[in-house]
C-alpha positions as CSV (number, residue, x, y, z in Angstrom):
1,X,0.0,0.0,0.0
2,X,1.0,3.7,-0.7
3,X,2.4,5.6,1.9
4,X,0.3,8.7,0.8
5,X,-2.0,9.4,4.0
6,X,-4.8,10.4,1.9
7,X,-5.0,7.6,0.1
8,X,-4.8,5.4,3.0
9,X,-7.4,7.3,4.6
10,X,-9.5,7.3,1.5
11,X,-8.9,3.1,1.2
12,X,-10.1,2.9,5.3
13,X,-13.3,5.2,4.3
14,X,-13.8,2.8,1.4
15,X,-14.1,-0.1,3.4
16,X,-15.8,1.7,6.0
17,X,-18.6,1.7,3.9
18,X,-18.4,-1.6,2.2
19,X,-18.3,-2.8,6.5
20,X,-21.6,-1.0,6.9
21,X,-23.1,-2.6,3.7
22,X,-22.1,-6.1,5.1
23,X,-23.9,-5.2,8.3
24,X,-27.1,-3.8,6.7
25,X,-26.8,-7.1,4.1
26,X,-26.6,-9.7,7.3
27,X,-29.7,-7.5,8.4
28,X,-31.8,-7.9,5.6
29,X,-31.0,-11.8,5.4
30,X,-31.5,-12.3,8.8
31,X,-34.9,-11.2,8.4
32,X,-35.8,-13.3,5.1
33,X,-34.3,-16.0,7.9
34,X,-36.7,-15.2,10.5
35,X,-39.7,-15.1,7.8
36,X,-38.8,-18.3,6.1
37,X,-38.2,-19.9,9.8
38,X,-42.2,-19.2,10.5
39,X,-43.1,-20.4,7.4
40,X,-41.9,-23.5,7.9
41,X,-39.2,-23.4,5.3
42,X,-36.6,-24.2,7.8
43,X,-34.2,-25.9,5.3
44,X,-33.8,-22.8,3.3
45,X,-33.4,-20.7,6.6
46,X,-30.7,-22.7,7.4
47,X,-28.8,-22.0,4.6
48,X,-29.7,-18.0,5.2
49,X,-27.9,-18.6,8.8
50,X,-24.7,-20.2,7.2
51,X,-24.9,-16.3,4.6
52,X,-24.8,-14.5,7.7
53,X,-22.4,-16.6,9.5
54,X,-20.1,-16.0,6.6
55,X,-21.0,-12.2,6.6
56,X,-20.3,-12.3,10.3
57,X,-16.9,-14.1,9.5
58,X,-15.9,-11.4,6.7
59,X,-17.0,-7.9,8.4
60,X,-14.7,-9.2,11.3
61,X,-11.8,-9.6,8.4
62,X,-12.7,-6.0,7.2
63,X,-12.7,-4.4,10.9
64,X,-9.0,-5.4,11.2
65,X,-8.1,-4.2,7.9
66,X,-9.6,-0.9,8.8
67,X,-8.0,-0.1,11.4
68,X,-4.5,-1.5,10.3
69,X,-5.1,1.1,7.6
70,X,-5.7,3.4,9.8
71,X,-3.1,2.9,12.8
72,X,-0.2,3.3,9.8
């Protein structure tokens, strides 16, 4: 990565906002989830859960990058 503080301020906002899609994404499934859970398409729900968990998984991947980016 560039040493330029702008751009490594610009590449933390970037991601800051790609972090708050992700939450708002996991969100938005975990509703469906909840809606397909009490309509008894608990199969399908299941596989919603394992999205999330991998959204879960990821947003904790971009979190770290963030603030590496923005502790150099």
């Amino acid at each position: 990565m560039s040493n330029n503080p702008d751009a490594k301020i610009a590449t933390a906002d970037a991601l800051t906002l790609l972090l708050h899609n992700q939450h708002a994404i996991c969100a938005a499934i975990e509703e469906i989830t909840k809606w397909l859970s009490e309509n008894g398409v608990g199969s399908v729900a299941a596989n919603a859960i394992t999205a999330m968990e991998t959204l879960d998984t990821n947003a904790q991947g971009i979190r770290d990058a963030i603030i590496r980016i923005r502790q150099s």
